[in-house]
C-alpha positions in Angstrom: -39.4 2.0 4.8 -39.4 4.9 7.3 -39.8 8.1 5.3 -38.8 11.8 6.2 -43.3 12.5 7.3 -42.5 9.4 10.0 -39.6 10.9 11.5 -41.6 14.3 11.6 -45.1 12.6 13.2 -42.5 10.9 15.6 -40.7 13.9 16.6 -44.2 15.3 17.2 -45.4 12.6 19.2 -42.6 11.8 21.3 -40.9 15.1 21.3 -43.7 16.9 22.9 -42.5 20.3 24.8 -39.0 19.7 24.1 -36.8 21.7 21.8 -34.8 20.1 19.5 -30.9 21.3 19.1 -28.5 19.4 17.0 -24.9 20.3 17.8 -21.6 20.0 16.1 -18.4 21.7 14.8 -18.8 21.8 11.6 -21.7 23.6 9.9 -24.0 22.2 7.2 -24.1 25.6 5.3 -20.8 27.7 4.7 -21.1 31.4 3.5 -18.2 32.9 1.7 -17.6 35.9 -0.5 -17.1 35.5 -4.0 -15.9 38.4 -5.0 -18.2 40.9 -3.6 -21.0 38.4 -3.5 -22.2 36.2 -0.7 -22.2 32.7 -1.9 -24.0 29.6 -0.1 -22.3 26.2 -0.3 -22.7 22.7 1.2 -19.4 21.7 2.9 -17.8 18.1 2.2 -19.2 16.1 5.5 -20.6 12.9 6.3 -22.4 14.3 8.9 -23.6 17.3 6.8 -25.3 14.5 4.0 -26.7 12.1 7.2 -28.4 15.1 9.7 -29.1 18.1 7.5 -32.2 16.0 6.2 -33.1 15.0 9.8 -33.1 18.7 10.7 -35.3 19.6 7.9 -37.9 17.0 9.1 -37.6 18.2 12.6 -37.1 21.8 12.5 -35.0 22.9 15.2 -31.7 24.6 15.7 -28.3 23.4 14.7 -25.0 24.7 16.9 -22.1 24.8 15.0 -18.6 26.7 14.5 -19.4 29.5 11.7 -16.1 29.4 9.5 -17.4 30.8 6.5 -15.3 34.5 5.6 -19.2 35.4 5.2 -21.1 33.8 7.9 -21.5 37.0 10.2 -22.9 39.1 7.5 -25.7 37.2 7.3 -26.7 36.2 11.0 -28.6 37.7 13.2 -28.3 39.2 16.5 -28.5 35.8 17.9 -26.1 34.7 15.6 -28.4 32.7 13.8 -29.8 32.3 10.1 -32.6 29.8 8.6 -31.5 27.0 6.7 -31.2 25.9 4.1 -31.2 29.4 1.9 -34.3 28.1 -0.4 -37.0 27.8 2.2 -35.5 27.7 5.9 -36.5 24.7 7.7 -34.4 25.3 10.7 -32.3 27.8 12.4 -28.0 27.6 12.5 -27.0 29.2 15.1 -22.8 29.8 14.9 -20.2 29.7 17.2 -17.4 32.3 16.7 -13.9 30.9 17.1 -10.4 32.5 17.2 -7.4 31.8 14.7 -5.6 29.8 18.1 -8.6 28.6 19.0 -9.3 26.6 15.6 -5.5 25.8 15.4 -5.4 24.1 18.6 -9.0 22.8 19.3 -9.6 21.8 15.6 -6.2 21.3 14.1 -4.7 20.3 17.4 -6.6 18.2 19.8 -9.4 16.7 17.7 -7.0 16.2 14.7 -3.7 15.5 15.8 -4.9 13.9 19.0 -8.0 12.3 19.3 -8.1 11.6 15.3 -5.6 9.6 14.7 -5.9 8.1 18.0 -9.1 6.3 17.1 -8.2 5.3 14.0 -5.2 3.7 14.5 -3.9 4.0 11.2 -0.1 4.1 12.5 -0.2 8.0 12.8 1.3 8.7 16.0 -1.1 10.9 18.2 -0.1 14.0 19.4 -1.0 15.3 23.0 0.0 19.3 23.9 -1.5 20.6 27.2 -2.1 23.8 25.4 -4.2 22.3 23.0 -6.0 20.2 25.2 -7.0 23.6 27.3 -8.1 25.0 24.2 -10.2 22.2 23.5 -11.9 22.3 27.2 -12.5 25.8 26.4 -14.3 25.5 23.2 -16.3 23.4 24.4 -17.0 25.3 27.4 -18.3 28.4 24.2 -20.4 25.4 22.6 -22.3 24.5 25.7 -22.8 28.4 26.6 -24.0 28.7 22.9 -27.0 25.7 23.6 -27.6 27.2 27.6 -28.7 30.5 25.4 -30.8 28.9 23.1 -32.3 26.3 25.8 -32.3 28.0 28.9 -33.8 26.0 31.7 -36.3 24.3 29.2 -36.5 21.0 28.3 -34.9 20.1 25.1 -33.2 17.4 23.7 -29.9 18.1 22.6 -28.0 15.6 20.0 -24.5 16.3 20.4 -21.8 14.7 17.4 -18.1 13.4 17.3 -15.5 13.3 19.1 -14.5 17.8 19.0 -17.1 18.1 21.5 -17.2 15.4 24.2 -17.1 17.6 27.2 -20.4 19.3 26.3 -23.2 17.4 27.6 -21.6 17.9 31.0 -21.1 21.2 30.9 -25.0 21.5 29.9 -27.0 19.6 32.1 -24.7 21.5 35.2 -27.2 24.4 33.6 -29.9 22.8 32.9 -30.3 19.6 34.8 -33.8 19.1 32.1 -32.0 19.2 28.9 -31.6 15.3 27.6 -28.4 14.8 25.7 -27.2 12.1 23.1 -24.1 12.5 21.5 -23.0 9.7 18.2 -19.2 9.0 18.1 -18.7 9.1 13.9 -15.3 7.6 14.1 -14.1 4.3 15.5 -13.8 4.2 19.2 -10.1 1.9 19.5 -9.5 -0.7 22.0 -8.8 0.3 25.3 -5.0 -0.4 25.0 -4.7 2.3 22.3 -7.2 4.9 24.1 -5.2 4.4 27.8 -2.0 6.6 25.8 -4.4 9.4 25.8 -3.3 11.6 28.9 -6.8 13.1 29.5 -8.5 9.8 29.1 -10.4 10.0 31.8 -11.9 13.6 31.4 -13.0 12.6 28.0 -15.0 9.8 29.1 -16.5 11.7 32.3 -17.5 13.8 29.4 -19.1 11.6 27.5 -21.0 9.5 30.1 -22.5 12.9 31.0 -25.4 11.9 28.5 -28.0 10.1 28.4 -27.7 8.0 25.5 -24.6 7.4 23.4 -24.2 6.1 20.1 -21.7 4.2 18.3 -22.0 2.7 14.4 -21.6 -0.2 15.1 -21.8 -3.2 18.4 -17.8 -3.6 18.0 -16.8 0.0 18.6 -19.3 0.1 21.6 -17.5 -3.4 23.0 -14.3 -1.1 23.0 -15.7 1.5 24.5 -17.4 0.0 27.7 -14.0 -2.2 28.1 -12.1 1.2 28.0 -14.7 2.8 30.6 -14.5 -0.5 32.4 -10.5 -0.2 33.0 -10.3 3.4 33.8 -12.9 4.5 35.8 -14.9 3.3 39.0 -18.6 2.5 37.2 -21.3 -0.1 36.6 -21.7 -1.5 33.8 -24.5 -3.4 33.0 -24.0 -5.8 29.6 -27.9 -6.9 29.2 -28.7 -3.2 29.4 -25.4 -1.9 27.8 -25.4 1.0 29.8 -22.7 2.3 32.5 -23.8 3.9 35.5 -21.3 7.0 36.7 -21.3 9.1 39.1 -24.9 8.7 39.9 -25.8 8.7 36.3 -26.6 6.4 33.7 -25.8 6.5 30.3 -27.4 4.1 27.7 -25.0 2.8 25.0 -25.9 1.4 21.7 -24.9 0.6 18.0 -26.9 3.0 15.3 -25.6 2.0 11.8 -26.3 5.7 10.0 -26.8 6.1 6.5 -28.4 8.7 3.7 -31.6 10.3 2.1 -31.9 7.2 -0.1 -34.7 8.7 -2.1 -33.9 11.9 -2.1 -30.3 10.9 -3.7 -32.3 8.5 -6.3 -34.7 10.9 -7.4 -31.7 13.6 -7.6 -29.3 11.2 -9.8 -31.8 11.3 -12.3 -32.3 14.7 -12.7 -31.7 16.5 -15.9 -29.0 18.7 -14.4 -27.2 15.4 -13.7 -27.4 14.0 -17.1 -26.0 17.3 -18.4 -23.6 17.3 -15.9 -22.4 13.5 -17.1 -22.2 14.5 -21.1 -20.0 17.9 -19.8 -17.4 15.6 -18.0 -17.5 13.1 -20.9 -16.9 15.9 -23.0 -14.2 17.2 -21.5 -11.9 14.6 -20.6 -12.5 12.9 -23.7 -14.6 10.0 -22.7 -16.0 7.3 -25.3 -16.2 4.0 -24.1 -13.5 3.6 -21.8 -14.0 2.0 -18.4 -14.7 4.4 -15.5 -13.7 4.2 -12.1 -14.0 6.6 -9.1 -12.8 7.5 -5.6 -14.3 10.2 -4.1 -13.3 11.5 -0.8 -11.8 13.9 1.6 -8.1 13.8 1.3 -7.2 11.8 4.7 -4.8 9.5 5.2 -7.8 7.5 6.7 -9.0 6.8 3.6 -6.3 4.5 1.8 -5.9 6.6 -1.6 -2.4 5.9 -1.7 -3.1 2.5 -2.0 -6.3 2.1 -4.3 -4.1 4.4 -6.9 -0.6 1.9 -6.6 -3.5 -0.9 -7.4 -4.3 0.8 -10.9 -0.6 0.6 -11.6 -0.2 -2.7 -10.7 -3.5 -3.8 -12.6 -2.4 -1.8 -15.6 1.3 -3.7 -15.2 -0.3 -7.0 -14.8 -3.2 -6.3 -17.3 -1.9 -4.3 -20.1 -4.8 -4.7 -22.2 -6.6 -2.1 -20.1 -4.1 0.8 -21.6 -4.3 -0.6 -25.2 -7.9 -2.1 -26.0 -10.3 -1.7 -23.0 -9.2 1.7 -21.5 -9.6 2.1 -17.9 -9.5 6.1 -16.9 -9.7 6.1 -12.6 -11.1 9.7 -11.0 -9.8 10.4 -7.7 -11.7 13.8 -6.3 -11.0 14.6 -3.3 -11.3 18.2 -1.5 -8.0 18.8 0.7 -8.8 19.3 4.5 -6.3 19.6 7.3 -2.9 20.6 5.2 -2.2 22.9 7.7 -1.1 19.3 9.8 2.3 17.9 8.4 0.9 14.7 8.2 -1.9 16.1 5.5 0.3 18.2 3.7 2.5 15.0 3.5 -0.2 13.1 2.1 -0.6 15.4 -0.6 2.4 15.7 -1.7 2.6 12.1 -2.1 -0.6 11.3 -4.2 0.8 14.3 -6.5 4.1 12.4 -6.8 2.2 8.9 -7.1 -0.6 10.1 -10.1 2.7 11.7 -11.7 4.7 8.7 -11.7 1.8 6.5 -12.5 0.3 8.3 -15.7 4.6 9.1 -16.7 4.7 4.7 -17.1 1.3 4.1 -18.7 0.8 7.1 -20.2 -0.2 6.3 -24.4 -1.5 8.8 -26.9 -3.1 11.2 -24.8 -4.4 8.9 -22.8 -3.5 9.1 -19.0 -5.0 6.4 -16.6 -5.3 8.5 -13.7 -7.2 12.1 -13.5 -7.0 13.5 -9.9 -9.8 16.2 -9.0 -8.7 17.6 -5.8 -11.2 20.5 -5.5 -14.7 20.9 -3.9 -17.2 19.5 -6.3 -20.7 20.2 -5.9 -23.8 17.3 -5.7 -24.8 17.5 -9.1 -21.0 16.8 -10.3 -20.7 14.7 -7.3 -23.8 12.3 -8.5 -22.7 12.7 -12.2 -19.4 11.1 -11.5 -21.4 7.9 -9.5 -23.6 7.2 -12.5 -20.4 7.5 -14.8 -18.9 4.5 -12.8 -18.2 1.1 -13.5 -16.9 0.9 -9.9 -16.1 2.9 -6.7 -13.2 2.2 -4.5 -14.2 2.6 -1.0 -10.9 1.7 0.6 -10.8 3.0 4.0 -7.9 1.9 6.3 -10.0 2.2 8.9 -13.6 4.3 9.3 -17.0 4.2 11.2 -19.1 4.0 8.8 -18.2 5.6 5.7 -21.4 7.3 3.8 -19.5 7.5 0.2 -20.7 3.7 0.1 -23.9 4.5 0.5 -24.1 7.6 -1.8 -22.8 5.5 -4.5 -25.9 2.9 -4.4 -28.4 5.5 -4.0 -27.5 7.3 -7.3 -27.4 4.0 -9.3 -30.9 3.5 -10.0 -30.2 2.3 -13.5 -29.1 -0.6 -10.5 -25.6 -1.2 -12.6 -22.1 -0.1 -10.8 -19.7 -2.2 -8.6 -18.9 -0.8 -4.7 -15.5 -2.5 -3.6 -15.5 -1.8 0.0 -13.1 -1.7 2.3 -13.5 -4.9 4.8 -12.2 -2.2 8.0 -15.7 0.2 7.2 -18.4 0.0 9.6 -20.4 -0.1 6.2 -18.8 -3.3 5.8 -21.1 -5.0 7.7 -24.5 -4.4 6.2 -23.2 -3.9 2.4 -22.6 -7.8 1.9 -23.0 -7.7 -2.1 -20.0 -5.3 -1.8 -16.9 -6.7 -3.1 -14.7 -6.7 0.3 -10.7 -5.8 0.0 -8.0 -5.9 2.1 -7.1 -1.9 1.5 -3.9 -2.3 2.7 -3.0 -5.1 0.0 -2.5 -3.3 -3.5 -2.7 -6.4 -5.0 -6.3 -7.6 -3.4 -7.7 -4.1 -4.3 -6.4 -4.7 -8.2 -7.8 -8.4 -8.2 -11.2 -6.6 -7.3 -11.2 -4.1 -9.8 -11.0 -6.7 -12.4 -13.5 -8.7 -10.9 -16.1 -5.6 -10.9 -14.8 -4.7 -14.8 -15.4 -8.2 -15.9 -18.3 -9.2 -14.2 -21.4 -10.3 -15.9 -24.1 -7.2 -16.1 -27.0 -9.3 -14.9 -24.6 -10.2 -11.8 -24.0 -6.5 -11.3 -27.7 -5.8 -11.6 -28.4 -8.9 -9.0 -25.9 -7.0 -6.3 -26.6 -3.5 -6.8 -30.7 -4.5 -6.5 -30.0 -5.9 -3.4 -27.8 -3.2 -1.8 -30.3 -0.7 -3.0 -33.1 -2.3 -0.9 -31.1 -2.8 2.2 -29.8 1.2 2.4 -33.4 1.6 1.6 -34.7 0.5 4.3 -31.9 1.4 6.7 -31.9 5.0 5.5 -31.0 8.0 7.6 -34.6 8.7 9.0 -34.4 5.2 10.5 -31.3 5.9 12.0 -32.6 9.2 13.9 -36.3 7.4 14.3 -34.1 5.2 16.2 -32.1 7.1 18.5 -35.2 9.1 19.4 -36.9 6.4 20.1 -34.1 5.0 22.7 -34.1 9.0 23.6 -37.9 8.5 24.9 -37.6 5.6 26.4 -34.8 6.8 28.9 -36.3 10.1 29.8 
C-alpha cells in the first residue's frame, strides 16, 4: 500500500526545484463568522476529502475562490493563510470574486452549462454569452493568481474540474516552465452531447494547453479524444493516448481517485465517534431498528428522488419492515446551488416526497424517513456510516463518487452493505458492491432487501474485500500516480 511518507519521498525526489500549486474553485477551508467569532470549517467536497491530504504530504500552495464571510480577515497580504488551522502544512492562497462574477461563472457557466452538460441527466444545458465571458474572465484572475505565486519558475501546477479549463493556457503564455495537469472530476459525455456546447472548441484548446490530463476512468477519456477528434485539427495517437495541438502534446490518461483510507479507519473508531453514534441513537429514538443512509450534496445528479420512492415501495411491498423489523432511512444532504431553478426545484420536491412518504407509513411515532439537510461535520458524518446497515449510493450519473469509498473506510468492524449505483465511475473497482439500476425504484428496493437480509458472514466476506482494494488504491496512489506520468513527460 502507498502511504502518505511515499508520496512525500516521491514528491521529493521527483519534484526537485519545482513548486508545487494545487488549483481549484472551491477551497478546502471556509472561514465564517459566528457571531463575532471566526469559525474554521471543512466544506462538503469530493475534492476537499481526495487532495487536502495530498497537500498536507506535499506542502505547497492551494489557489482557490475564498467565499468564506471571513476569509479576508485572516489572510495575509498575499492573500494567503496556512492550512489546516492546527499545524499549517500548506499555504491557501484565495481568489476574490464579485457577486456577478460567482453568479455567472459559478452559478451560470460551470453549473447551468457545463454541469449538466456532462452529466447528461436530462437537465437541459444552458449557454448565455454573458456568462461564458464571465467565465473566461475568472479564469483569466485564477491564472494571474498562480503567475504571482510562480513567477517564471518552474512549478508544477495541478489544475481541477471543469470551472477552470482555460487556465493552463493562460499560464504557460507566462511562464512557458510551469507543467500543468488538470483532473476532469465529472464525466466527460460523448461527443454528440458536448458538440451542443457553443464554445466547444475554446474549452478543449483550453484544456489541451496541459501537459497531462486526467479522467477517472478509460471510458470518459474514449469520449473525450473522440470529441477532440471531431472538432479540432490534431493528432491523436491511441498507443500513447495523447493528442498533439497546436504544437503541443498533451498526455491523457484514466486515474481512478479515492480517500485517506487509514486516516478515515483510524478516525471511525475514535471515541468522539462512538459518542457521536449513542447521541444520534439517543435522539431519534433508535433501538434496534434497521438503519440506512444516503449522504450527499443535494444534486439532482445524485438520484435521491429515486432511492427515497424505493423505501416506499419496499415498505408497500414489505410491510413487515413498518411493524416488526423497523427500517428508519437518513437522507443528509447539505443544499448547494438553490439559487438555480433546477436546485431549488429539487428541494422542493424531496420535501414534498419525505412528507408524503412518512404521511402513508407513518405508525406510533415512528416515521420511516428522517431527512438531514444541513452541513454535518466528519465526526457526525462517520457516526452515521458505522450506524448503517446499508448506504445508497445511487448516482444517475457521476465520475467517481467518493461517498462509496468513505463508507468502507469507516467500517472497520468490516459489517455494512454499499448498493452502488452501476452509472458511478466507482462502479468499476467496487465489485462486492450491490450494483442498481438508480433509475428503477423497484431494483434499488430489491437491493435494500437483499443487503437487510443478507447473511452477516456474507456481509463480512464483501466489505473485507472492498476494504483491501480502496486500501490499496487510496488517494496517495492516485497522486503517486499522476506525478509519476507528470515526470515522465517533463
Amino acid at each position: 500500500m502507498f502511504k502518505q511518507m511515499d508520496l512525500q519521498r516521491l514528491v521529493k525526489e521527483k519534484l526537485a526545484g519545482y513548486l508545487f500549486v494545487v488549483v481549484s474553485n472551491r477551497e478546502p477551508y471556509i472561514h465564517t463568522y459566528v457571531g463575532d467569532k471566526i469559525e474554521c470549517t471543512v466544506p462538503a467536497s469530493g475534492l476537499t476529502t481526495a487532495l487536502d491530504p495530498v497537500m498536507r504530504a506535499c506542502g505547497g500552495t492551494w489557489v482557490a475562490h475564498g467565499s468564506g464571510s471571513a476569509d479576508k480577515e485572516v489572510v495575509d497580504s498575499k492573500n494567503s493563510v496556512p492550512v489546516p488551522p492546527e499545524y499549517g502544512s500548506y499555504k491557501l492562497k484565495r481568489v476574490w470574486l464579485s457577486d456577478e462574477d460567482v453568479d455567472r461563472y459559478y452559478f451560470g457557466f460551470s453549473n447551468e452549462a457545463l454541469w449538466p452538460l456532462c452529466h447528461i441527466v436530462f437537465q437541459r444545458p444552458r449557454f448565455n454569452d454573458e456568462d461564458w465571458y464571465a467565465y473566461k474572465n475568472v479564469n483569466r484572475l485564477f491564472a494571474e493568481a498562480v503567475l504571482e505565486e510562480i513567477g517564471r519558475r518552474k512549478a508544477f501546477v495541478f489544475i481541477q474540474d471543469y470551472h477552470l479549463t482555460l487556465v493552463s493556457r493562460l499560464i504557460k503564455a507566462k511562464n512557458p516552465r510551469a507543467i500543468t495537469a488538470q483532473f476532469w472530476h465529472i464525466p466527460w459525455p460523448n461527443r454528440e452531447a458536448f458538440r451542443v456546447c457553443p464554445w466547444q472548441n475554446e474549452i478543449l484548446y483550453g484544456l489541451l494547453g496541459n501537459d497531462l490530463l486526467g479522467f477517472h476512468i478509460a471510458y470518459h477519456r474514449h469520449n473525450f479524444l473522440e470529441t477532440v477528434d471531431r472538432a479540432l485539427e490534431c493528432r491523436i495517437d491511441n498507443e500513447k493516448f495523447s493528442v498533439t495541438h497546436s504544437n503541443h502534446t498533451t498526455f491523457v490518461r484514466p486515474f481512478p481517485i479515492s480517500v485517506d483510507f487509514d486516516a478515515i479507519n483510524e478516525r471511525s473508531q475514535a471515541t468522539e465517534v462512538d459518542r457521536e453514534m449513542a447521541a444520534i441513537k439517543n435522539k431519534y429514538g433508535i433501538t434496534d431498528e434497521i438503519i440506512g443512509i444516503g449522504l450527499d450534496r443535494i444534486d439532482y445528479t445524485k438520484g435521491i428522488p429515486e432511492r427515497l420512492k424505493a423505501i416506499d415501495a419496499l415498505l408497500t411491498k414489505y410491510p413487515k419492515y413498518k411493524y416488526k423489523n423497523r427500517i428508519i432511512f437518513f437522507q443528509l444532504g447539505e443544499p448547494s446551488r438553490i439559487k438555480i431553478k433546477q436546485y431549488e426545484e429539487l428541494n422542493t420536491e424531496i420535501d414534498r416526497l419525505v412528507a408524503d412518504i412518512n404521511s402513508r407509513h407513518q405508525t406510533d411515532g415512528w416515521y420511516p424517513i428522517i431527512y438531514i439537510k444541513e452541513h454535518k461535520s466528519p465526526v457526525t458524518l462517520l457516526a452515521f456510516n458505522r450506524l448503517a446497515r446499508f448506504c445508497i449510493v445511487s448516482s444517475l450519473h457521476d465520475g467517481m463518487n467518493l461517498v462509496a469509498k468513505e463508507f468502507i473506510s469507516s467500517r472497520a468492524d468490516r459489517d455494512g452493505v454499499l448498493i452502488l449505483s452501476r452509472f458511478t465511475g466507482a462502479a468499476r473497482e467496487l465489485e462486492e458492491a450491490l450494483l442498481v439500476n438508480p433509475y428503477s425504484v423497484q431494483d434499488i428496493a430489491e437491493m435494500i432487501i437483499a443487503a437487510i437480509e443478507m447473511p452477516l458472514e456474507q456481509r463480512h466476506e464483501r466489505m473485507t474485500k472492498l476494504r483491501a482494494r480502496v486500501r490499496e488504491h487510496n488517494v496517495y496512489r492516485w497522486a503517486a500516480d499522476i506525478i509519476s506520468d507528470m515526470v515522465d513527460i517533463k
